[in-house]
Wavefront OBJ file of the C-alpha trace (Angstrom):
o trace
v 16.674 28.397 10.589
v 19.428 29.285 12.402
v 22.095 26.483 13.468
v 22.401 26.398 17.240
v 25.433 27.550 19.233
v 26.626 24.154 20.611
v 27.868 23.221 24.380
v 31.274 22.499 23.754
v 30.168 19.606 21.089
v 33.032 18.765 18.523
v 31.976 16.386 15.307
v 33.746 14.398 13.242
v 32.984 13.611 9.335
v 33.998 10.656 7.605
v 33.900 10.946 4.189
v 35.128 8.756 1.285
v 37.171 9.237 -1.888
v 38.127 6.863 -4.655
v 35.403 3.697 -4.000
v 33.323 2.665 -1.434
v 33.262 -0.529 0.472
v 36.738 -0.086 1.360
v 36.218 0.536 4.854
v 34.550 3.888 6.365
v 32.438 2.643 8.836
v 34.907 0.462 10.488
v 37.274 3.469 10.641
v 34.256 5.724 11.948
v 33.568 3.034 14.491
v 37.303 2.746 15.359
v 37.982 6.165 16.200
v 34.977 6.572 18.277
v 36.466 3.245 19.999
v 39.927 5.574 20.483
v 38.523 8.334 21.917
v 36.377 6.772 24.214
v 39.369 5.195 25.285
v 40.594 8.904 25.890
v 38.351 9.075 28.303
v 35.684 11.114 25.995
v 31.854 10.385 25.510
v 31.423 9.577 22.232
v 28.529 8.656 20.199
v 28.729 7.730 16.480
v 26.032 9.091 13.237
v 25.571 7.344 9.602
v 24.075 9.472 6.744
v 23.250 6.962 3.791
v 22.945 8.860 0.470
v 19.054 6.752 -0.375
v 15.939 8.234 -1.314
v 14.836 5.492 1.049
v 13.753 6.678 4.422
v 15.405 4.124 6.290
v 16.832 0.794 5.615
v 13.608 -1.822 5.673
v 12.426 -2.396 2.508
v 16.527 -2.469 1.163
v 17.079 -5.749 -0.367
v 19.878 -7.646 1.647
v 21.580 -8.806 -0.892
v 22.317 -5.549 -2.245
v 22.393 -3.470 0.669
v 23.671 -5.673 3.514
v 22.023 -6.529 6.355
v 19.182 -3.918 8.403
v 20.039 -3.674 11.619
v 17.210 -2.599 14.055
v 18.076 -0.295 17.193
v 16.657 -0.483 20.613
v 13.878 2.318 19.851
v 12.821 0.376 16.596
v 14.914 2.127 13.380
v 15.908 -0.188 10.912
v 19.139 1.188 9.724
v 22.308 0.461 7.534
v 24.996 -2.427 9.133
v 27.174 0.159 10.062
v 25.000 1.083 12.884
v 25.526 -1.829 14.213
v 30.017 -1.764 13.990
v 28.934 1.555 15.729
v 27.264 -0.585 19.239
v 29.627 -3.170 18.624
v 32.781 -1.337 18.812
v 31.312 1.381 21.414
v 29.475 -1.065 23.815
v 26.619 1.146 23.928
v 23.132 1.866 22.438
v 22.440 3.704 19.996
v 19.762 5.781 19.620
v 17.329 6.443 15.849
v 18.501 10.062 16.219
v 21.669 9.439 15.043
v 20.613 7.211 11.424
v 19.564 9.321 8.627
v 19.000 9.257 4.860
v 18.374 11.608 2.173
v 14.371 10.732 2.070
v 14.286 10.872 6.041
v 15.896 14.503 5.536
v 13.545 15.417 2.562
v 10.389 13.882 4.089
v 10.856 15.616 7.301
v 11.763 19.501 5.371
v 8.370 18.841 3.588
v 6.287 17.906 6.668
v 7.442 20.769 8.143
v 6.794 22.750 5.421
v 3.107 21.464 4.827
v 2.437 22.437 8.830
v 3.674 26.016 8.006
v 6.367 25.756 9.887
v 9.102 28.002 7.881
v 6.888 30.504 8.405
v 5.008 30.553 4.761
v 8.590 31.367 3.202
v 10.281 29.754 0.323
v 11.488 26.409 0.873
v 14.505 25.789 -0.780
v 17.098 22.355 -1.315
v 20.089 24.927 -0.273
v 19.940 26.018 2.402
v 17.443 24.184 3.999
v 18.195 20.162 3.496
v 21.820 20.693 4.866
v 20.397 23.150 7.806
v 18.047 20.012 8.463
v 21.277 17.663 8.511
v 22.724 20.017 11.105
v 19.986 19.977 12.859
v 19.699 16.099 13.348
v 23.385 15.962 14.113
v 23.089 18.703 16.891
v 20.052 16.834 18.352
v 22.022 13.707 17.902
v 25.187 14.840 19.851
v 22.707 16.765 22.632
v 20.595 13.557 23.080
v 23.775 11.878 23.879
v 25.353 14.547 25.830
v 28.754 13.769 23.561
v 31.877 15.039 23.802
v 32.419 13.770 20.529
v 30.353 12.986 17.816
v 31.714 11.207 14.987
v 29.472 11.267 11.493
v 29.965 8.614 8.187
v 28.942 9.951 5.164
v 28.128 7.209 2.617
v 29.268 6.805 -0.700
v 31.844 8.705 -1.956
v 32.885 12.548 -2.245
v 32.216 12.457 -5.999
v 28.851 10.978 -5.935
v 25.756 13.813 -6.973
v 23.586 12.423 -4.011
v 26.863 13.417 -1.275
v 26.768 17.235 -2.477
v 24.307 18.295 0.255
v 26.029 16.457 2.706
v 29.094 18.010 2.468
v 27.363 21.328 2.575
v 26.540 20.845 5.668
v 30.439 20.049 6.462
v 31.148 23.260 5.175
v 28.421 25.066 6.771
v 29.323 23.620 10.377
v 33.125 24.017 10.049
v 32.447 27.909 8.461
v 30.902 28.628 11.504
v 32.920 26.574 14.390
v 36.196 25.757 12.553
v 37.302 24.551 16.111
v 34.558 21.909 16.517
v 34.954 20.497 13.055
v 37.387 17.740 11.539
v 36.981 15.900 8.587
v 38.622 12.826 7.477
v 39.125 11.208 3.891
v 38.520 7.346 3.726
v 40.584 7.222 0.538
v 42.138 3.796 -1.454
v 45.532 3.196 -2.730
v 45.557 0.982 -5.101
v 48.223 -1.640 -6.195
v 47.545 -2.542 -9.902
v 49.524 -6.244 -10.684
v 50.574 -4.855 -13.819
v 52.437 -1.938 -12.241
v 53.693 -2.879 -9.051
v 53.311 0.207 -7.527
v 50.900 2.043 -4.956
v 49.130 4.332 -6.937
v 48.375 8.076 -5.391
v 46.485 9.965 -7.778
v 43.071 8.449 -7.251
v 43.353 10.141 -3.766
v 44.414 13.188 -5.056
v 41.447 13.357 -7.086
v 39.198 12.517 -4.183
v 40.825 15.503 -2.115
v 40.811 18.060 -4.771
v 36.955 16.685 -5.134
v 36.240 17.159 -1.594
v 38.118 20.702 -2.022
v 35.567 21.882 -4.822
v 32.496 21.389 -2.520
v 33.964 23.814 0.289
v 35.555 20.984 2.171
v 39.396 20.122 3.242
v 40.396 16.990 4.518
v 42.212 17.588 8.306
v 43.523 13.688 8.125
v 43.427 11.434 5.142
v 43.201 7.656 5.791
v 45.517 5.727 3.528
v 43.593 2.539 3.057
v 45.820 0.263 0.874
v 46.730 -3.483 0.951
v 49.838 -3.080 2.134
v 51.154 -0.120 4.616
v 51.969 3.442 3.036
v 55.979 3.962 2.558
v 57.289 7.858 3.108
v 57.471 8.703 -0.163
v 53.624 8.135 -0.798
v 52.878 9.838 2.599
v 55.043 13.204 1.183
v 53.415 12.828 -2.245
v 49.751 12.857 -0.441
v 50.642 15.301 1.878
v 52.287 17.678 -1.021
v 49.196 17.712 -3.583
v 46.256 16.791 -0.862
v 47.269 20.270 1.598
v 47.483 17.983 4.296
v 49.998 17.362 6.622
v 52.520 14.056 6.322
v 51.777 13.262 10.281
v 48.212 13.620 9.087
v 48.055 10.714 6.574
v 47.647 7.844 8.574
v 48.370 4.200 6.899
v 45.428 1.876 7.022
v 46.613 -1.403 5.405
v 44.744 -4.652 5.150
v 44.250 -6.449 8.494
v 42.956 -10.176 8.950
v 40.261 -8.640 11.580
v 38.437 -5.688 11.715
v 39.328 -5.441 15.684
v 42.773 -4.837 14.981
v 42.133 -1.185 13.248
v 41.767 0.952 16.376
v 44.838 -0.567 17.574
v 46.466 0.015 14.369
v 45.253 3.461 14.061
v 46.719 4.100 17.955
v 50.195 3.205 16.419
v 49.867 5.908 13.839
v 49.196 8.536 16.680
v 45.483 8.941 15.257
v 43.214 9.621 18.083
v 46.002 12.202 19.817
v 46.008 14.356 16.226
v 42.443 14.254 16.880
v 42.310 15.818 20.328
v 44.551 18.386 19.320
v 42.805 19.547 15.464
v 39.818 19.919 17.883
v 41.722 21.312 21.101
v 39.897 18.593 23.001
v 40.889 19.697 26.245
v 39.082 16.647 27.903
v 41.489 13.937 26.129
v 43.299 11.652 28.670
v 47.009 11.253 28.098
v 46.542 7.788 26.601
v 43.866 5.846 25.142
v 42.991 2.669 27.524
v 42.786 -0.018 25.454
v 43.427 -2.646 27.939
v 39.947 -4.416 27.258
v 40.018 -4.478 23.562
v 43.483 -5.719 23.437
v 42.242 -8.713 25.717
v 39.613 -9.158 23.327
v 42.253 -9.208 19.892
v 44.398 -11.201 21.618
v 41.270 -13.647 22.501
v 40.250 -13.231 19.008
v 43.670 -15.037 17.794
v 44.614 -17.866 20.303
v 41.394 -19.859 19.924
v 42.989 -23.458 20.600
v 39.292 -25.300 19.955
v 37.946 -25.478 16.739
v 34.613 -25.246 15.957
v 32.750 -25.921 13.233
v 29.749 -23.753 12.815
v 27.232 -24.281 9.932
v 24.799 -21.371 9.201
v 22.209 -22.189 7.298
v 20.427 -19.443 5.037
v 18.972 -18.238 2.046
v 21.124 -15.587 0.982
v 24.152 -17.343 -0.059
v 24.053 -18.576 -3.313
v 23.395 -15.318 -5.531
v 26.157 -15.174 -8.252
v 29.788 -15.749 -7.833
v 30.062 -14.109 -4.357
v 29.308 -15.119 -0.765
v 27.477 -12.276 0.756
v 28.268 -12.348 4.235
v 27.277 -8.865 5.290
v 23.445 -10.066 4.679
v 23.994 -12.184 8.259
v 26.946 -9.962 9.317
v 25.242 -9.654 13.399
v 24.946 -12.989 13.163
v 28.707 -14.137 12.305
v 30.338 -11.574 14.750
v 27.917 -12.652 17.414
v 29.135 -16.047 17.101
v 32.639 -14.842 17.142
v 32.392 -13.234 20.154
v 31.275 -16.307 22.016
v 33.790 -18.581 20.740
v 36.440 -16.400 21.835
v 35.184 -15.973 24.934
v 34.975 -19.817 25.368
v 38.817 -20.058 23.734
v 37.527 -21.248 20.539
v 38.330 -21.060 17.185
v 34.973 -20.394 15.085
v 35.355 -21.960 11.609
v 31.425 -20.707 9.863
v 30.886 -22.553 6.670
v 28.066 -20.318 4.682
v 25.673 -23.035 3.219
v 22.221 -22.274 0.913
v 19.241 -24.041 2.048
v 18.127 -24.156 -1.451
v 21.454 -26.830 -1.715
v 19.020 -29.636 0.320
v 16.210 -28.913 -2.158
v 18.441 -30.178 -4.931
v 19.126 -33.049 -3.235
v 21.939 -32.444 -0.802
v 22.508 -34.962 0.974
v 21.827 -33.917 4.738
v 24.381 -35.915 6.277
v 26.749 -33.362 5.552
v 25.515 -31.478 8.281
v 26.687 -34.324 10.524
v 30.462 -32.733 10.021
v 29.353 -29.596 12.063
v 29.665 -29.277 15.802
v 26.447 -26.631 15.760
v 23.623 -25.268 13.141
v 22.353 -21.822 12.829
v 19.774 -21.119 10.984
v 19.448 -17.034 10.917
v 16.435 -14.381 10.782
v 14.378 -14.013 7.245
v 11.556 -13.785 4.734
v 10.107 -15.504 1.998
v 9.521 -18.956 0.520
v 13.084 -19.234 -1.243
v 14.961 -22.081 0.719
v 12.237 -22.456 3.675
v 11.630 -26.741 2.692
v 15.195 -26.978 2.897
v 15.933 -25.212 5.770
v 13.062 -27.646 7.560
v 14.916 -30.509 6.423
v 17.814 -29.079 8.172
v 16.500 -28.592 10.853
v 14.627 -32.206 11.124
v 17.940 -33.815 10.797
v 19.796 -31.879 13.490
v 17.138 -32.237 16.011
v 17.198 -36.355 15.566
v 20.819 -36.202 15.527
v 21.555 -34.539 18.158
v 23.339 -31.596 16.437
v 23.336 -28.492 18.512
v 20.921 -25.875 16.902
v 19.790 -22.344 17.049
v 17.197 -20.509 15.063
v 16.609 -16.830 15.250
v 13.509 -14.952 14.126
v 12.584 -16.955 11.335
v 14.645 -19.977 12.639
v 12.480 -20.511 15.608
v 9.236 -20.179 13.818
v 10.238 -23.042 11.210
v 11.729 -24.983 13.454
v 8.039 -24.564 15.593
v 6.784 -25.710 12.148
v 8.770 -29.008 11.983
v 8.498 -29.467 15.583
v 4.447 -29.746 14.999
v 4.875 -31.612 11.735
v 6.963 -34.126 13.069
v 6.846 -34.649 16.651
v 2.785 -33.173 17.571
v 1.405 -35.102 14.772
v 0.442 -31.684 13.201
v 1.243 -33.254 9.267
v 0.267 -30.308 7.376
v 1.544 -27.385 10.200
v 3.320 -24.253 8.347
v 3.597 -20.903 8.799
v 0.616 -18.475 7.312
v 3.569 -16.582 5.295
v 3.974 -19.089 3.633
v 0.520 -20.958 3.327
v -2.558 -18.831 3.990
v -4.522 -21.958 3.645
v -3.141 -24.425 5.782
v -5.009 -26.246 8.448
v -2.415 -25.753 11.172
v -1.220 -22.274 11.106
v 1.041 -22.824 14.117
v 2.511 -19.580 13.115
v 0.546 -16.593 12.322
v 0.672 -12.804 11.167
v 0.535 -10.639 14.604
v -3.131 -9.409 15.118
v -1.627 -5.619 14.524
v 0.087 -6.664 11.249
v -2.939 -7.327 9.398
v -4.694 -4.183 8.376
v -1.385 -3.091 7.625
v -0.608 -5.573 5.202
v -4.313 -4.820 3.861
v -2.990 -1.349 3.034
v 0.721 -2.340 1.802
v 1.995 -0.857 4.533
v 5.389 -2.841 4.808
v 7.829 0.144 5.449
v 8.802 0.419 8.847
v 5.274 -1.645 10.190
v 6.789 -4.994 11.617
v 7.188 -5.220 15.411
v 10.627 -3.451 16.023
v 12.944 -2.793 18.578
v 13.328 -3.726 21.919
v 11.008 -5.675 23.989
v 10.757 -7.433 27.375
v 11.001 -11.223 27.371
v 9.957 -13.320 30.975
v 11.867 -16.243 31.121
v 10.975 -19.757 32.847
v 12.833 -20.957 35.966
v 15.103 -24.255 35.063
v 14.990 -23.656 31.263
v 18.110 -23.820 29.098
v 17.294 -19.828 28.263
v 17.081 -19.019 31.968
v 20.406 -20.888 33.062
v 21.957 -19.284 29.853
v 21.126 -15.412 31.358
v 22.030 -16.488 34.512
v 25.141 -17.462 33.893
v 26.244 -14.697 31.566
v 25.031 -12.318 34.431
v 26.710 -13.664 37.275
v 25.970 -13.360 40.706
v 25.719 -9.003 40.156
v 21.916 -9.465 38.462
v 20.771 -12.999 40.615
v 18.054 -14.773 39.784
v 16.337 -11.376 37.492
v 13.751 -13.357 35.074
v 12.866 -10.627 32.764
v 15.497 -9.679 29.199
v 14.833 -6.461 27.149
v 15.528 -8.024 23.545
v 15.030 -6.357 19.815
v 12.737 -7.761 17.497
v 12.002 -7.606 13.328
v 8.634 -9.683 12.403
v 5.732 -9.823 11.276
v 4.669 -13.485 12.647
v 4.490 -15.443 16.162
v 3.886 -18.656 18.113
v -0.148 -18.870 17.117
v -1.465 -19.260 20.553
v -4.086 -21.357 19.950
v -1.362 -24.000 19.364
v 1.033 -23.454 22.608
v -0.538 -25.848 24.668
v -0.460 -28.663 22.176
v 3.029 -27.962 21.412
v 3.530 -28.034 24.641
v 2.480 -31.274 25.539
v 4.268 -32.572 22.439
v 7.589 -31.281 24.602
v 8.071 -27.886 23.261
v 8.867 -25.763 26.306
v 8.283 -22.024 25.426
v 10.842 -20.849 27.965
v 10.555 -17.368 27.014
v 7.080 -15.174 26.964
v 5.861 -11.593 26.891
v 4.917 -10.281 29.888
v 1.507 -10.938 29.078
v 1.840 -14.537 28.167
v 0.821 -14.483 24.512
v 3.670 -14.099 22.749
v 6.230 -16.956 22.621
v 10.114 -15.309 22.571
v 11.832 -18.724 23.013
v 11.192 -22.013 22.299
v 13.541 -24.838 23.200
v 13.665 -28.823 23.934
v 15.418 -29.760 27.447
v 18.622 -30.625 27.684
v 17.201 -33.952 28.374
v 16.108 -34.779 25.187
v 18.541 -32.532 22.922
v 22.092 -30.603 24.020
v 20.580 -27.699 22.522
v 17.742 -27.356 20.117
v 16.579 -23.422 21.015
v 15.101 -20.189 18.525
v 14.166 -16.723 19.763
v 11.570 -14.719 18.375
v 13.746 -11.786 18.197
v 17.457 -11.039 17.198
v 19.844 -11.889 19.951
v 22.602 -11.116 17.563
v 21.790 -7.223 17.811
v 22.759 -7.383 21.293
v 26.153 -9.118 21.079
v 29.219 -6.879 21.574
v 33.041 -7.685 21.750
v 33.385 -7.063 25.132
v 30.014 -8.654 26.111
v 29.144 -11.782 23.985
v 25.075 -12.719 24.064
v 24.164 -15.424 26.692
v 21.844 -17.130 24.042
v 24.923 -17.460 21.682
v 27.382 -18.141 24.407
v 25.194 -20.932 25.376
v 25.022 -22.698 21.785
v 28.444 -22.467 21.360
v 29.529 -24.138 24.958
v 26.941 -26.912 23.252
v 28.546 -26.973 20.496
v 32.366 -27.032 21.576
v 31.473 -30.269 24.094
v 29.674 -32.094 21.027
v 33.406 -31.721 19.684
v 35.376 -32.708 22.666
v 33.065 -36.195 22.516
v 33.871 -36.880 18.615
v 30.546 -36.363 18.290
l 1 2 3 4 5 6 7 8 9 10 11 12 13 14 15 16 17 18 19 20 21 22 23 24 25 26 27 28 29 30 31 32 33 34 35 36 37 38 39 40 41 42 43 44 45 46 47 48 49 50 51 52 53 54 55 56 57 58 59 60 61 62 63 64 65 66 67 68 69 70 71 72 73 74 75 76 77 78 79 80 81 82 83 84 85 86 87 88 89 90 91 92 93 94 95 96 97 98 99 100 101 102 103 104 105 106 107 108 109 110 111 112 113 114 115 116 117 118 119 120 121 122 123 124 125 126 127 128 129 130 131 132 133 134 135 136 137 138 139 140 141 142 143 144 145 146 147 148 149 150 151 152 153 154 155 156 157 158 159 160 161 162 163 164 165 166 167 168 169 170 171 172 173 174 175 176 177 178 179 180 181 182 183 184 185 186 187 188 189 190 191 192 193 194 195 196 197 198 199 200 201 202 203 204 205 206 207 208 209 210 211 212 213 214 215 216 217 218 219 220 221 222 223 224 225 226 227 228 229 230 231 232 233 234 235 236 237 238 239 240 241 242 243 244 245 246 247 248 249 250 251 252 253 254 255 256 257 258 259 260 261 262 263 264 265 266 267 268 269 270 271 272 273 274 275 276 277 278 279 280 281 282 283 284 285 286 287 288 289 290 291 292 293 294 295 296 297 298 299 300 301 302 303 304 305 306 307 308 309 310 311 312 313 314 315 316 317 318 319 320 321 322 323 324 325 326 327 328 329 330 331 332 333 334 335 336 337 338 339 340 341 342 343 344 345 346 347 348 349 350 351 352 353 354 355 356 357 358 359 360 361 362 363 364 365 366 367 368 369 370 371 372 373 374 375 376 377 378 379 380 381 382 383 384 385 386 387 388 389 390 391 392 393 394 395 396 397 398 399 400 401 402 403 404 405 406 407 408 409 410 411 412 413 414 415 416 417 418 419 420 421 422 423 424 425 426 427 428 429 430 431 432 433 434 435 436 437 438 439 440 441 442 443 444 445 446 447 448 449 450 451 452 453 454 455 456 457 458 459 460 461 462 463 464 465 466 467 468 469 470 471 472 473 474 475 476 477 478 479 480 481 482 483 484 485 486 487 488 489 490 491 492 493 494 495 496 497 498 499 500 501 502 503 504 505 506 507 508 509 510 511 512 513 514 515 516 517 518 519 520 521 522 523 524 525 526 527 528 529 530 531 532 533 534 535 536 537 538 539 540 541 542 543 544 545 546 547 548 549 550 551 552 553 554 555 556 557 558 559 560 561 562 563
């Protein structure tokens, strides 16, 4: 297979040396952020190194979180910095892994497609890389198309990967950077930044075909000259080239970081990027940083899961949508989010719930499983009699439909058919579609995914929620396109008892059986609301999600009353 002369296209690899974890999709997502601030159209490509073929059946604790794109893909986190820092969707073009690339060179291969020749790993897994990143950067109509590699440049499962660097750059050297995420350590006993861990990682990188244009510098503290000669000298790279990424308190302050060290006009000129603007505009974001640090309102947000308590570590990343979403909407409100990570397994121990009563909101986020579920109804029993604002997502809203029915509807021995197949009120239930799937063990990739339209209900809390984030440019517009990751719903043959309990489904399919949100009115609670899907897919920097902006406003004015 021949790779395909391409329209002007110019790609950008992001590779890393030394360890992961240090930082490559941030630095990905942040130069896409500069050079669509060049005025460029940009869209931004993750290869993960798994035999997996895509990031569902990953455990989170592990991997991180999955994040699911509009057409359905459940990918790696980073996919998500990517729409987060862009603004824009994303498409599943642009997410592969090593089984994705395997399983689709062997379809092909079983439908004769090669042409009944020898099918071999080199050269045709890296042609089928190329491929998917040509497709990915046409589907986009890009300018730029920037591509993280995971792992690290010494790692077996990167080899074929980087083939494909060197193939692409062999044949359009012009349309071809690559930059080394590489880390500088500090060792206490030494005192001194270390540079020979990076030179190993470049002369690595050199050994598979592949030289580093720019070399990222990550370190704790900033890069001093003499480490920037000593990199440039034994990495072949230039010292204008090595650009000093030291530890920030925020992600959001890298591209602006990465403008100072001249990174995104070195770009435009390795890859004679005629269409560059003089200057990046980074108006916007820098509204958002400075946002992000004058908060003058506390709040205190409690999120409620069952992934915190495994070992010595807190492991964030598993909700990582989740936090940022709430970030966003307390800085657009001028608050200053302070998330306390708390294990719903803590209340089956005996926990005393009043501790919740310190919190000005509760989130309890998306998930699966028994582990943690009688706590996390306990949690949410107490916050709906208190008064404490609340918001449940996925798996939130269905257990908080379960307490709901248990103890307001009278419904003593409601739960959700996960959980108990046997109970006699399964007020949640598996979706009609999920079943002969689960019959076969289908799980990867078989939930209900991606985006879907919601209709919402005049006068609800949801509806005034949209309505305000949209302003007067979308009116009174009653329908939401939102993305979704279950397996479970509403059971319908409980909404209208619900219902009448007080339960106001303000949120429904456009057919009417599916419940997206459930909520109490403000008359009875300040905010007591779940979704069926993930609202924090959809939250951005530079446009926070209604739903979240909503539960914060609820729970900054439970704070101004000493509440």
């Amino acid at each position: 297979m021949a790779v395909r002369e391409r329209g002007g296209h110019k790609y950008i690899f992001v590779v890393g040396g030394v360890m992961s974890g240090v930082g490559k999709g941030i630095a990905s997502s942040s130069i896409a952020t500069l050079l669509k601030a060049r005025g460029l159209k940009v869209t931004s490509i993750k290869i993960d190194p798994y035999i997996n073929v895509d990031a569902g059946t990953m455990n989170p604790t592990v991997h991180g979180e999955v994040f699911v794109l509009g057409d359905g893909l459940e990918t790696d986190q980073d996919m998500g910095n990517y729409e987060r820092f862009l603004n824009q969707d994303i498409s599943s073009i642009n997410y592969m892994t090593t089984g994705s690339v395997y399983l689709s060179v062997i379809k092909r291969e079983r439908n004769l497609e090669y042409g009944g020749r020898c099918v071999e790993v080199v050269p045709d897994i890296p042609l089928e890389v190329i491929s998917r990143i040509e497709k990915a950067a046409e589907t986009a109509d890009a300018d730029v198309t920037t591509i993280e590699i995971g792992g690290t440049v010494g790692e077996y499962q990167n080899i074929l990967f980087l083939e494909a660097i060197r193939m692409m750059k062999t044949r359009h050297p012009d349309d071809v950077a690559t930059i080394l995420v590489s880390y500088l350590p500090v060792p206490n006993s030494i005192g001194e930044m270390k540079t020979k861990p990076t030179q190993y990682a470049a002369r690595t990188l050199n050994s598979a075909g592949v030289f580093a244009d720019i070399i990222i510098a990550r370190a704790p503290m900033a890069i001093d000259a003499k480490r920037r000669e000593k990199i440039a000298l034994f990495c072949n790279v230039k010292p204008e080239h090595i650009i000093s990424a030291p530890d920030v308190k925020s992600v959001y302050d890298v591209p602006l970081n990465f403008e100072k060290e001249n990174l995104s006009q070195q770009l435009c000129e390795i890859l004679r990027m005629n269409k560059c603007s003089a200057t990046a505009d980074l108006k916007e974001w820098e509204k958002f940083v400075a946002k992000s640090k004058n908060g003058n309102k506390e709040v205190k947000i409690a999120v409620v899961g069952k992934y915190f308590d495994s070992g010595d570590f807190v492991l964030s990343d598993v909700y990582i949508s989740v936090l940022e979403a709430i970030k966003y909407s307390c800085y657009a409100l001028g608050a200053k989010p302070q998330i306390d990570y708390i294990s719903s397994r803590e209340f089956e121990k005996g926990k005393s719930l009043e501790k919740l009563a310190g919190f000005d909101g509760v989130l309890v986020p998306g998930g699966f499983g028994e582990t943690g579920i009688e706590g996390k109804l306990k949690v949410i029993q107490y916050v709906r009699e208190n008064k404490i604002p609340y918001f449940g997502l996925c798996y939130g809203m269905q257990l908080m439909t379960v307490e709901f029915a248990r103890n307001v509807a009278g419904l003593k021995d409601a739960h959700t058919t996960e959980i108990d197949g046997k109970t006699a009120h399964p007020v949640i239930a598996i979706l009609p579609e999920q079943v002969e799937k689960m019959a076969k063990k289908a799980y990867g990739g078989t939930m209900r995914l991606g985006a879907y339209p919601c209709e919402l209900a005049s006068g609800t809390v949801a509806y005034e929620a949209y309505l305000f984030a949209r302003g007067a440019q979308a009116g009174g517009k009653k329908s939401v396109s939102e993305r979704h990751r279950h397996r479970y719903e509403v059971n319908p043959a409980y909404v209208e008892r619900l219902e009448n309990a007080g339960l106001v489904f303000s949120g429904r399919s456009p057919d009417g059986v599916l419940m997206e949100i459930a909520e109490l009115p403000k008359s009875v609670h300040p905010f007591f609301l779940g979704t069926q899907f993930h609202p924090e897919f959809l939250a951005r920097p530079l446009a926070p999600h209604p739903l979240f902006t909503a539960f914060i406003k609820a729970a900054v004015n439970r704070k101004g009353k000493g509440a």
